[in-house]
matplotlib code that plots the C-alpha trace (Angstrom):
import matplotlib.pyplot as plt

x = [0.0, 1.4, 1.7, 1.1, 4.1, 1.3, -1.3, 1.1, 3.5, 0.5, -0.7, 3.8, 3.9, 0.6, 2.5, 5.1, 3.7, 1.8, 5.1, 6.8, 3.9, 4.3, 7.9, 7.8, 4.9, 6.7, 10.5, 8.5, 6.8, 10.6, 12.4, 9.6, 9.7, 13.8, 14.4, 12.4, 14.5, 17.7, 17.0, 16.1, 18.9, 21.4, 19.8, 17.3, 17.3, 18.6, 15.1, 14.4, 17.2, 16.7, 13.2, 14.4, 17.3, 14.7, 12.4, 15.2, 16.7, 13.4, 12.3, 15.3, 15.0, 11.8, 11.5, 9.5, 7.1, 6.0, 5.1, 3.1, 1.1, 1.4, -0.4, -2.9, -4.0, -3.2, -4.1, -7.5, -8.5, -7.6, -8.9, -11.5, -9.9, -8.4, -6.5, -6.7, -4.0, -2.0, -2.0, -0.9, 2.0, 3.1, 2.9, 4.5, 7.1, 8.0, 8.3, 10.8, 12.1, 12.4, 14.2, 17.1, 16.6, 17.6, 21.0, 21.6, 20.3, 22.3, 25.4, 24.8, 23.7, 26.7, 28.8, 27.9, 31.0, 31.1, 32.5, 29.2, 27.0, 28.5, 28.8, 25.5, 24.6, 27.3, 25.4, 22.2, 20.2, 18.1, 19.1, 16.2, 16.8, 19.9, 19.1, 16.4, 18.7, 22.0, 22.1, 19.2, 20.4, 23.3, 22.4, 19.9, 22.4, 24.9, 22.5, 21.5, 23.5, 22.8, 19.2, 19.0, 20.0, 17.9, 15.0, 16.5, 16.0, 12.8, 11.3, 13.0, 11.0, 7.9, 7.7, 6.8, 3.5, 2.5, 1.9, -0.9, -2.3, -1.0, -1.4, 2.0, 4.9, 5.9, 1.6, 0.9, 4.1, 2.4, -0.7, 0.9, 2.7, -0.3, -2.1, 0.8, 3.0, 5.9, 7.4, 11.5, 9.5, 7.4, 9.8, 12.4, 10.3, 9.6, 13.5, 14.0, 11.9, 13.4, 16.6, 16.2, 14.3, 17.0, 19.9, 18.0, 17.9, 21.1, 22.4, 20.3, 21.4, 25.2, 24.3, 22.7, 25.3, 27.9, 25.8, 25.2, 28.5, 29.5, 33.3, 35.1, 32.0, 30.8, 27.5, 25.9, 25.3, 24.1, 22.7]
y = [0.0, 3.8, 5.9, 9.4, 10.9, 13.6, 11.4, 9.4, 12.4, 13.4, 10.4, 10.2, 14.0, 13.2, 10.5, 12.1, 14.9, 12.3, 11.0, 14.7, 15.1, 11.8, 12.3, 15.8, 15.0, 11.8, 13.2, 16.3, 13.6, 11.8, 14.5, 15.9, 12.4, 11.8, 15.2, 14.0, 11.1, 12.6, 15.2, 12.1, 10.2, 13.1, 14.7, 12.6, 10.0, 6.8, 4.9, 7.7, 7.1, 3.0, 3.8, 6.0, 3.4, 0.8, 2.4, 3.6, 0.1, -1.7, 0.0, 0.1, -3.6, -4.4, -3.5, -1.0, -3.3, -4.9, -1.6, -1.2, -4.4, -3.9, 0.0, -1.0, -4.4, -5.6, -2.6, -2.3, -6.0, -5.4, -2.1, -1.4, 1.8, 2.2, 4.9, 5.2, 4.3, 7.5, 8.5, 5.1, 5.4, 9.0, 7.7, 4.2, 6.0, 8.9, 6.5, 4.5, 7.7, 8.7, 6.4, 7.4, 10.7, 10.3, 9.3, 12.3, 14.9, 13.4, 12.9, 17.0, 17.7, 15.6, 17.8, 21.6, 22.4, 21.3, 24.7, 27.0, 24.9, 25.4, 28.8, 29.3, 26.8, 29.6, 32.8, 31.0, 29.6, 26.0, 23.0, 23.2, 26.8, 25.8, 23.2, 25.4, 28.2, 27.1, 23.6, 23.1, 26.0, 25.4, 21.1, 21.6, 23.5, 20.6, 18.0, 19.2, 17.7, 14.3, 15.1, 16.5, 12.7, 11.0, 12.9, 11.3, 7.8, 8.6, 10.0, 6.6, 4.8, 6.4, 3.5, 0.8, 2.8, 0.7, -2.3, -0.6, 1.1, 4.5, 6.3, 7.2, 7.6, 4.0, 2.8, 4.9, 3.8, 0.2, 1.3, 2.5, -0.3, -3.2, -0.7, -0.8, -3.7, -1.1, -2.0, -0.4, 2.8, 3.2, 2.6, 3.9, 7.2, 7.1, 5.7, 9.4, 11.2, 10.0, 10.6, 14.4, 14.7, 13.0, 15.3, 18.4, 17.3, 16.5, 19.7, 22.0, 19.9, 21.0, 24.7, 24.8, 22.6, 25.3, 28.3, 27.1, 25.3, 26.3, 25.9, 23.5, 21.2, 17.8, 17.0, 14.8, 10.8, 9.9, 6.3]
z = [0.0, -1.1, 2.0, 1.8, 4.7, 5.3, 6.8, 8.5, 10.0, 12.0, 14.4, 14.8, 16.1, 18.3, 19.7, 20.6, 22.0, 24.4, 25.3, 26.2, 28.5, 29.8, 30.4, 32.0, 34.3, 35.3, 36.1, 37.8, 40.1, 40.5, 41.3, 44.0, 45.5, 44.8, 46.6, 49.4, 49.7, 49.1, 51.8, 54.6, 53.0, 54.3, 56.7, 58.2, 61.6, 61.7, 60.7, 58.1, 56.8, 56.3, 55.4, 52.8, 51.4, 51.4, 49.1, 46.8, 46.4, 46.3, 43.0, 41.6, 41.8, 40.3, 36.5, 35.2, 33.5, 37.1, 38.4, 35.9, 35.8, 39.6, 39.7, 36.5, 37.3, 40.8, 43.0, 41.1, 41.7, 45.1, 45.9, 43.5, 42.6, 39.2, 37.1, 33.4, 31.3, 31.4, 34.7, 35.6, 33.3, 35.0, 38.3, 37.5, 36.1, 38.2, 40.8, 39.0, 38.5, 41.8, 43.4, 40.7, 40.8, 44.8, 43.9, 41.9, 44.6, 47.5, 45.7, 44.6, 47.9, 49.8, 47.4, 48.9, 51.5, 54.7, 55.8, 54.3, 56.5, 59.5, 58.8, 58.3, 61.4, 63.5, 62.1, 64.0, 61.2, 61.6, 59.9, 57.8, 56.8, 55.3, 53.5, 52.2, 51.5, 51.3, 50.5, 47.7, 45.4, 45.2, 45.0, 42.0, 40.1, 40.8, 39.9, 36.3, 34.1, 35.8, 36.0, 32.4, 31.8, 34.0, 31.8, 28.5, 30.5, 31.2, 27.4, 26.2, 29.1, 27.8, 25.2, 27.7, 28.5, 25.4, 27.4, 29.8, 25.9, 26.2, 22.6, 22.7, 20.3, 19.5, 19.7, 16.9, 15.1, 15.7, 14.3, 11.5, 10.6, 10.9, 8.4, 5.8, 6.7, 6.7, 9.9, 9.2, 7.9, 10.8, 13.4, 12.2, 11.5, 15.3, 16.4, 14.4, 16.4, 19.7, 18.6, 17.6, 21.0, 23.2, 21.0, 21.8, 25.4, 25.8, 23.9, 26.1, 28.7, 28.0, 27.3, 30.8, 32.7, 31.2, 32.2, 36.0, 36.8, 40.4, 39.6, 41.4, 42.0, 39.9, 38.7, 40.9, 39.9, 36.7, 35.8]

ax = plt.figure().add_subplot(projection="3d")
ax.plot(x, y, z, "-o")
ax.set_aspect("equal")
plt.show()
């Protein structure tokens, strides 16, 4: 069958504009909860602390798939209470997320200075003020070019949302091709659109890493 690019481009860019709002809304969720995590990680008590490194390790340890199956088919059967196929994917994934995410934020937070926290600590400020206002600035700005990363993980992990029937990039690349048995066009027309995605990221990604550098500090943990 002839295919006409301008019918097909379309459902492709729909795609993967479902998949950029998949991925922002998931790494926003990872990093709120990864932050969270970080911050007991560092600065929290003792059973915090093991509560904190339990979650981390646990989801790191169970695929992404599982959680998914797990959030879209076993809590509902359990509960009675069920998400639709998107939301499921954001929250499946930004918890996978997460737990990575953690790592970057305590290795950029573990790499502030000793010295400007107790400084701040001397000059009469809480602990919580500065982390607040000493330690997170200058963390985030650490963390970016690991966390610009992380984000390039998570547009790629957007795919697997196909399994719970999110219309997203690489679905409509599988409609296409069981309408015109073109599977190296289609996919490869999508593999295309990832790639130009993930290069954009990853050369904002240097243009912003270069523009907040804190010289003489890393960037955090990357995956």
């Amino acid at each position: 069958m002839a295919v006409n690019l301008g019918e097909v481009i379309r459902p492709l860019l729909d795609g993967a504009k479902v998949s950029l709002e998949l991925s922002i809304l998931s790494i926003l969720l990872g990093m709120a909860v990864g932050l969270l995590i970080a911050i007991i990680e560092v600065y929290g008590g003792k059973i915090l602390r093991y509560i904190a490194l339990g979650y981390e390790n646990a989801i790191r340890g169970v695929p992404l798939l599982v959680i998914y199956f797990i959030l879209y088919y076993s809590i509902p059967m359990m509960t009675g209470f069920s998400m639709d196929p998107f939301t499921t994917a954001v929250i499946g994934l930004g918890i996978r997320s997460s737990a990575y995410q953690s790592q970057i934020f305590r290795g950029a937070i573990q790499a502030v200075e000793e010295g400007q926290i107790e400084a701040a600590l001397a000059l009469g400020m809480s602990k919580w003020q500065v982390i607040r206002h000493i330690v997170l600035p200058q963390a985030l700005r650490i963390s970016l070019p690991g966390w610009m990363n992380e984000y390039t993980i998570v547009l790629k992990d957007t795919s697997i949302a196909i399994a719970i029937g999110v219309i997203e990039l690489t679905r409509q690349a599988r409609y296409l091709v069981s309408y015109y048995l073109r599977p190296f066009l289609f996919y490869g027309m999508a593999a295309f659109i990832y790639l130009v995605i993930v290069l954009s990221i990853g050369y904002l990604a240097g243009y912003l890493g270069k523009k907040y550098q804190i010289i003489g500090l890393g960037g955090g943990v990357t995956r």
